[in-house]
C-alpha positions in Angstrom: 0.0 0.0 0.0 1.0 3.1 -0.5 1.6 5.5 2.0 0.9 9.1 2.2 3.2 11.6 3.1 2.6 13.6 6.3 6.1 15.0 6.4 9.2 15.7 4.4 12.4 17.0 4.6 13.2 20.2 3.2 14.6 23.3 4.0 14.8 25.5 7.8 11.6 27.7 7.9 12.6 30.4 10.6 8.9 29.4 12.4 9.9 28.0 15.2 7.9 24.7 16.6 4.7 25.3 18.6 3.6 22.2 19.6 4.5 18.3 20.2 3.7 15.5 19.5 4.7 12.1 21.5 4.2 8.4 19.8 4.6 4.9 20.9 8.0 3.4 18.6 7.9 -0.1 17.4 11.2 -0.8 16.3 12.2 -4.1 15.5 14.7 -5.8 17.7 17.5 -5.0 15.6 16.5 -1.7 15.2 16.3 -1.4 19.1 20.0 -2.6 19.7 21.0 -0.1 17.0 19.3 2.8 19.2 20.4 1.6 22.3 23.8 2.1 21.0 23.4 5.5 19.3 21.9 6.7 22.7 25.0 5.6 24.9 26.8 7.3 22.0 24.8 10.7 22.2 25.4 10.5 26.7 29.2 10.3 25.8 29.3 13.1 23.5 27.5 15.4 26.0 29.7 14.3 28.3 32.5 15.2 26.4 31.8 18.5 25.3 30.7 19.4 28.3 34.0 18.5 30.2 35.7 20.0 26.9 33.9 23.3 27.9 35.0 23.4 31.7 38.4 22.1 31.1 38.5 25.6 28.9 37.0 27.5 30.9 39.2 27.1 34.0 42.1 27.0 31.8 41.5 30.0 29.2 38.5 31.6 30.5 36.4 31.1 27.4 33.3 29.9 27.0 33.1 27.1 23.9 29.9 27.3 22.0 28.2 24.6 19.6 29.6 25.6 16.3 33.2 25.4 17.5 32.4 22.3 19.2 31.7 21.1 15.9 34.8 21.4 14.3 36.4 19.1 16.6 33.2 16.5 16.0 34.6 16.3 12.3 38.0 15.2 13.5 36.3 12.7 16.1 34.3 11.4 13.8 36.9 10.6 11.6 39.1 8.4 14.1 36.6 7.1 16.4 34.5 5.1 14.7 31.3 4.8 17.3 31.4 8.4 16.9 30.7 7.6 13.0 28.2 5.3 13.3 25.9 8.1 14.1 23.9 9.9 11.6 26.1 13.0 11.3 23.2 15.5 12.4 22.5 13.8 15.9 25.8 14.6 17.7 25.3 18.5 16.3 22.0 18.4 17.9 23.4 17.2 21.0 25.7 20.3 20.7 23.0 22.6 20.4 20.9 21.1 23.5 24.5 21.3 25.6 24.1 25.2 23.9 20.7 25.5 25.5 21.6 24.4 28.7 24.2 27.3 29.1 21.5 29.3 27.7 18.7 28.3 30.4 20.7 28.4 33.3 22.5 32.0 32.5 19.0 33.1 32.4 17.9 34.6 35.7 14.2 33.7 34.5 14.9 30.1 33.8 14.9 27.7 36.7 17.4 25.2 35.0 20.6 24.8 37.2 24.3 24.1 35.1 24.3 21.8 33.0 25.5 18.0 34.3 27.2 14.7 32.9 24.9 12.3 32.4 24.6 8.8 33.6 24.7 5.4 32.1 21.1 4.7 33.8 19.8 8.3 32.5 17.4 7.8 30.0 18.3 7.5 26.5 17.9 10.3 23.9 18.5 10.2 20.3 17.7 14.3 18.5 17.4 14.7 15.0 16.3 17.7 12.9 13.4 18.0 10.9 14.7 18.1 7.8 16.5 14.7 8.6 13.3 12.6 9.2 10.3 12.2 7.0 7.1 10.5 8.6 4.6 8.7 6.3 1.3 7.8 6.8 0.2 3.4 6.4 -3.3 3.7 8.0 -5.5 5.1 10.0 -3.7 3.7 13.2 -0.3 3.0 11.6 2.3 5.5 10.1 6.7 4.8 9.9 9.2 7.8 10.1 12.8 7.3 8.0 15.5 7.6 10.2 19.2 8.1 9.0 21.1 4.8 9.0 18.0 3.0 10.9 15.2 2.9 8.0 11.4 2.9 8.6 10.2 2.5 12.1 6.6 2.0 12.6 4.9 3.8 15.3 1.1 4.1 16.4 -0.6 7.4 15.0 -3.0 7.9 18.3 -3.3 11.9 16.6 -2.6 14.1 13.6 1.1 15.4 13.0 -1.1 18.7 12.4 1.7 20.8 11.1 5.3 20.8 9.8 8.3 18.6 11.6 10.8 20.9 12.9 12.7 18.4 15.1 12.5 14.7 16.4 13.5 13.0 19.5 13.7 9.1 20.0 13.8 8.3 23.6 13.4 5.0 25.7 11.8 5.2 29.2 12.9 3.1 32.0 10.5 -0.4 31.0 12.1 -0.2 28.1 9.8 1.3 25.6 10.6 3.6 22.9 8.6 6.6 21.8 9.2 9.2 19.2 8.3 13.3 19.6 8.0 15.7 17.2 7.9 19.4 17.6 6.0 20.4 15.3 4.6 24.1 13.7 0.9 24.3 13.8 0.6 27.2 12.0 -2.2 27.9 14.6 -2.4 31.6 16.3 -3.7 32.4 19.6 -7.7 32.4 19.9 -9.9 35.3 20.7 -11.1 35.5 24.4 -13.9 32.7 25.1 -15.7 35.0 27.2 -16.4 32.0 29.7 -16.1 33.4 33.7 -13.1 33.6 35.9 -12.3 31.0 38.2 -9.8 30.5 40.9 -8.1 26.7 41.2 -6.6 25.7 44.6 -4.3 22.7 44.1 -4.3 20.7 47.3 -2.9 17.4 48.4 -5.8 16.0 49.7 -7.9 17.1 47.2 -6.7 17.5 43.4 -8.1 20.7 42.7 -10.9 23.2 44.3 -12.8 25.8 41.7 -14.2 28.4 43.2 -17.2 28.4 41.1 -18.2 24.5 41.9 -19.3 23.4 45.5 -17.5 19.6 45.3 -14.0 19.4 45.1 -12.1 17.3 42.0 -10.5 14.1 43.3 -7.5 12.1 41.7 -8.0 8.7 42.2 -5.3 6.3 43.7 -2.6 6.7 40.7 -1.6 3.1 42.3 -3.8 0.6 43.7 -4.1 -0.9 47.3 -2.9 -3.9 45.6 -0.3 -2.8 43.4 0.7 0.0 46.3 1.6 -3.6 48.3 3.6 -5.3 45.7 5.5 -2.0 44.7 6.5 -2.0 48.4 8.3 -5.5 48.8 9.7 -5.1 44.9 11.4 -2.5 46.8 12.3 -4.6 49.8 13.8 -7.3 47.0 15.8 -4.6 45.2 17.5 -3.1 48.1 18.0 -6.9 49.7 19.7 -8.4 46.0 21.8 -4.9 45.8 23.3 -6.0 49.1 23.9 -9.8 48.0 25.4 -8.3 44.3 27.6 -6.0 46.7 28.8 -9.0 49.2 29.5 -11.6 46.7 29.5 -10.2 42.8 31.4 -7.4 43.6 28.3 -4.9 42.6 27.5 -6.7 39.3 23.9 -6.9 38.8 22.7 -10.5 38.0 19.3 -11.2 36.3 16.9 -11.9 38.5 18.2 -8.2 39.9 17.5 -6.6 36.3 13.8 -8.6 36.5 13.0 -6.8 40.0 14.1 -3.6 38.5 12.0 -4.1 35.2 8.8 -4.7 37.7 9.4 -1.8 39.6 10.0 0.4 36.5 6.6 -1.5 35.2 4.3 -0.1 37.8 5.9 3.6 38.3 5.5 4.3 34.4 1.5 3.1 35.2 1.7 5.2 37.8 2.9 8.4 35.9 0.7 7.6 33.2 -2.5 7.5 35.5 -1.3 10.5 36.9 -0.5 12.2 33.5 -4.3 11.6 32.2 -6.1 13.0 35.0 -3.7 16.1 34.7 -4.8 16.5 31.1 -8.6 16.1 31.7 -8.3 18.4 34.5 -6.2 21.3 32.9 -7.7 21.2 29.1 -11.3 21.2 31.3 -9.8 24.7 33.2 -8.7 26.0 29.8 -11.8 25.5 27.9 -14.9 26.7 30.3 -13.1 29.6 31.7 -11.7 32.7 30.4 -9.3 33.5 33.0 -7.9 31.0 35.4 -6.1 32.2 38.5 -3.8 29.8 40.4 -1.0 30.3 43.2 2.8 30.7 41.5 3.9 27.9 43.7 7.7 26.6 44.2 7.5 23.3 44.2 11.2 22.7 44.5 11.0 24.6 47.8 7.9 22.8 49.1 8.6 19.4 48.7 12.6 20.0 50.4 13.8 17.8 52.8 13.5 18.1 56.2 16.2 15.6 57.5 18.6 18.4 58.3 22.8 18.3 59.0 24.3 15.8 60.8 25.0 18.4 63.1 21.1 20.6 63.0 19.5 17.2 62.2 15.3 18.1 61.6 12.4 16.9 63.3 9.4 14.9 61.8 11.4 13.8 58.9 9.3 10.5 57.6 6.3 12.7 57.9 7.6 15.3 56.2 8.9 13.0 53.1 5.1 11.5 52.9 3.7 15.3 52.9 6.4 15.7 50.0 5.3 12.6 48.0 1.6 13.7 48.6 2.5 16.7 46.8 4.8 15.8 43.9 1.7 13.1 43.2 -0.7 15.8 42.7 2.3 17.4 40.1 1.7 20.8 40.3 4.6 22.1 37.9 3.0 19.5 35.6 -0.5 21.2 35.9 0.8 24.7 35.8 3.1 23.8 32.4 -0.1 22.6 31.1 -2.3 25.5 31.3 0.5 27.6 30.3 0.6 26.9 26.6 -3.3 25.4 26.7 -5.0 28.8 28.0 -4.1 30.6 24.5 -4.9 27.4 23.2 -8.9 27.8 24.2 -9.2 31.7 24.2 -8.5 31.9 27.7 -5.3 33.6 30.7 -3.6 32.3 32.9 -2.7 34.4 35.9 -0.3 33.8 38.7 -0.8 35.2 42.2 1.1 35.4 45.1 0.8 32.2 47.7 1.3 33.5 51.1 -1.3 33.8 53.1 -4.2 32.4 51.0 -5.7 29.6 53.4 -5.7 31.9 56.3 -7.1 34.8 54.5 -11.2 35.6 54.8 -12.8 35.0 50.8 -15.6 37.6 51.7 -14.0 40.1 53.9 -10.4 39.6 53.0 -9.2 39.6 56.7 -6.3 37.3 57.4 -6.1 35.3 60.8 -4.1 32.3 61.4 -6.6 31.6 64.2 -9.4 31.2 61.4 -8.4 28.3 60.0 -9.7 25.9 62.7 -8.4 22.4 60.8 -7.4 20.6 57.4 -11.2 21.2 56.1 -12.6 23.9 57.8 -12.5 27.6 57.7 -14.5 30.2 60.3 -13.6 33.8 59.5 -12.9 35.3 63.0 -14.2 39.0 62.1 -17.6 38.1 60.1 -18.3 34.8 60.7 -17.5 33.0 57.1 -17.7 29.5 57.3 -16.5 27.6 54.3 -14.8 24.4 53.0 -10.5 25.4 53.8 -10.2 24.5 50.4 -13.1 26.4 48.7 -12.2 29.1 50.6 -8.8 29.6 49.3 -9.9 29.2 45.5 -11.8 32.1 46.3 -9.2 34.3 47.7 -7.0 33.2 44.9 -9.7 34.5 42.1 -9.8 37.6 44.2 -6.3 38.4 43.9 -6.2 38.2 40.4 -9.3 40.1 39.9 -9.6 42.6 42.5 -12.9 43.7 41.2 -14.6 40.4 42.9 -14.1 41.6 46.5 -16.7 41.5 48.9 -19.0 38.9 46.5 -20.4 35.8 48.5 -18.4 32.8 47.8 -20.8 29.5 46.3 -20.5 27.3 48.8 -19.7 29.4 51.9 -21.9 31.4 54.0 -21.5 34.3 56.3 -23.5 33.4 59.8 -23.3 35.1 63.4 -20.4 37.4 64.3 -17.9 35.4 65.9 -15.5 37.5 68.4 -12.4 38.0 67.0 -9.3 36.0 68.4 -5.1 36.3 67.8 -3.6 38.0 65.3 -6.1 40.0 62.8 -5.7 42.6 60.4 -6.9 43.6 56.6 -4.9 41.5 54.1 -2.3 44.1 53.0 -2.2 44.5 49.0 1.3 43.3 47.6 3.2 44.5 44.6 2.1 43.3 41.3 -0.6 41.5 43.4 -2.7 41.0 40.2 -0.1 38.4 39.5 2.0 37.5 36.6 0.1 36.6 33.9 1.6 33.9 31.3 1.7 34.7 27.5 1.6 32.3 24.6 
């Protein structure tokens, strides 16, 4: 049969790619050894140019960049031939990513830290361009990309390519699959507003996610299983128990039944972060679409979720609890949500806006008075100065939309109600306004 063409290569366009796209690979076994290889062989170049670049640094004070970098690939390729068995635009690519990195972290905005060597357990990554690759369409469920040196793969077309290839990255996750990405230019501009109302999102740990317009909150169900939850637990208790034997009698080396055990484990986390991954989807392109404006907390997650075990000298207090609060949150993925609604927002007409964090569960969503004393538990809220009882939760999705749109002070929240004056105890005053306490609001 013959295929049709989704994709071919052909010259840089300066548009830059606006979206991706992420596909199961089924490469054939030899294929798969063939990748595995090039993948160790795109970790050591990194690793080499990147120790090529501090090793001048310290001694010159110069700062290598890709396209000098790539001088020296030409000579490596020539006498090393694992180097050459790469297509010759997947190492260059590795260059410009090593570029990138520099770029991102000499960016006060960026939150990327310098860039490091990478492992021989990291996961494998194989870049191309677009203009290297060219996909073709079988079926309706099938398509193959051409790879350099490799051939057709197949992989499973679960969507539309929807625009042109600008770059390609084959990668293979921890159980062992393979999966391709494209980035891809739609083409596709920003919508007009939706005109749908505002709402503000409180991401919790208990519960997922509380709108301030609903009256229920939005639960994640177990990303793991009571059952699976157990077995997870003494594949753990294996691994750590066969690392010990490898140590005390094969001098560290691994030995199968060790790789099995690790196989399992990886198994039921990528179910895990795929359960995880799907609710986070449903929940943010639901946010995006019936809402023009959706205010949640510029959180630091990285912060948060720190460890509380201390020096050896200072050690903390409450550690294990802490490292279960931790893992409660990183479950619910707030980065993850937060990315999301970044780039799906303009997507479905709507904004996001960031506000400030501190202070929104112990601030009043009618009067705007913050107490410490009025949050009386994990659920409840009683406003010390006018009596506003709501869900702890609903409450703070309410002071969060307030923040970012001043203009809703003083409305009645949905599911709380103001009864009988309580007298007012502790610490109270009128929540101060902030600088820029509208937010920052995230462009496309």
């Amino acid at each position: 049969m013959t295929g049709k063409k989704v994709g071919r290569p052909g010259g840089q366009v300066k548009a830059p790619a606006n979206a991706g796209r992420k596909y199961r690979l089924h490469p054939t076994p030899q294929q798969a050894e063939k990748l595995g290889n090039w993948g160790h062989t795109c970790r050591a170049v990194w690793n080499v140019a990147l120790e090529q670049r501090l090793y001048v640094y310290e001694q010159r004070r110069k700062t290598l960049r890709a396209d000098e970098q790539c001088r020296y690939l030409t000579q490596a390729r020539h006498d090393l031939g694992w180097i050459a068995a790469l297509p010759s635009q997947v190492p260059q690519q590795v260059l410009r990513h090593l570029d990138q990195a520099y770029q991102n972290f000499w960016n006060p905005e960026h939150p990327a830290a310098f860039p490091r060597f990478k492992k021989r357990t990291s996961r494998l990554a194989i870049p191309f361009p677009g203009q290297a690759v060219r996909v073709t369409k079988l079926n309706r469920k099938w398509a193959s990309v051409r790879v350099p040196k490799l051939g057709e793969v197949k992989f499973r077309l679960t969507r539309p390519l929807g625009g042109r290839i600008k770059n390609a990255v084959i990668r293979r996750d921890a159980t062992g699959r393979w999966y391709i990405s494209f980035g891809v230019h739609s083409g596709t501009v920003a919508m007009l507003p939706n005109k749908q109302p505002a709402v503000g999102v409180d991401f919790g740990v208990k519960q997922a996610a509380f709108l301030s317009d609903e009256t229920e909150p939005r639960l994640m169900a177990e990303s793991l299983t009571k059952g699976e939850q157990r077995r997870l637990v003494g594949l753990e208790r294996r691994r750590e128990r066969q690392i010990r034997e490898a140590k005390r009698h094969r001098r560290g080396k691994y030995s199968n039944r060790l790789r099995r055990t690790l196989r399992a484990i990886a198994e039921l986390k990528a179910r895990q972060a795929r359960r995880r991954l799907d609710f986070t989807h449903k929940l943010t392109t639901d946010l995006a679409k019936s809402h023009g404006l959706v205010a949640i907390e510029d959180l630091r997650v990285k912060q948060m979720t720190r460890s509380a075990r201390g020096t050896q000298c200072e050690p903390g207090a409450q550690v294990s609890q802490k490292a279960g609060l931790n893992r409660a949150i990183l479950d619910n993925s707030p980065g993850e949500r937060r990315r999301q609604l970044a780039y799906k927002c303009p997507a479905y007409g709507s904004e996001l806006v960031l506000v400030p964090p501190a202070r929104t569960s112990q601030t009043c969503g009618a009067c705007n008075l913050w107490n410490p004393a009025s949050r009386i538990n994990r659920d409840t809220f009683v406003c010390t100065g006018c009596g506003h009882t709501d869900d702890a939760d609903h409450n703070a999705s309410v002071v969060i939309l307030t923040r970012a749109c001043p203009d809703r002070m003083g409305k009645t929240s949905a599911a709380g109600h103001c009864g009988a004056q309580h007298a007012s105890t502790g610490r109270a005053r009128p929540a101060m306004p902030r600088t820029g306490i509208r937010g920052a609001r995230v462009n496309p």
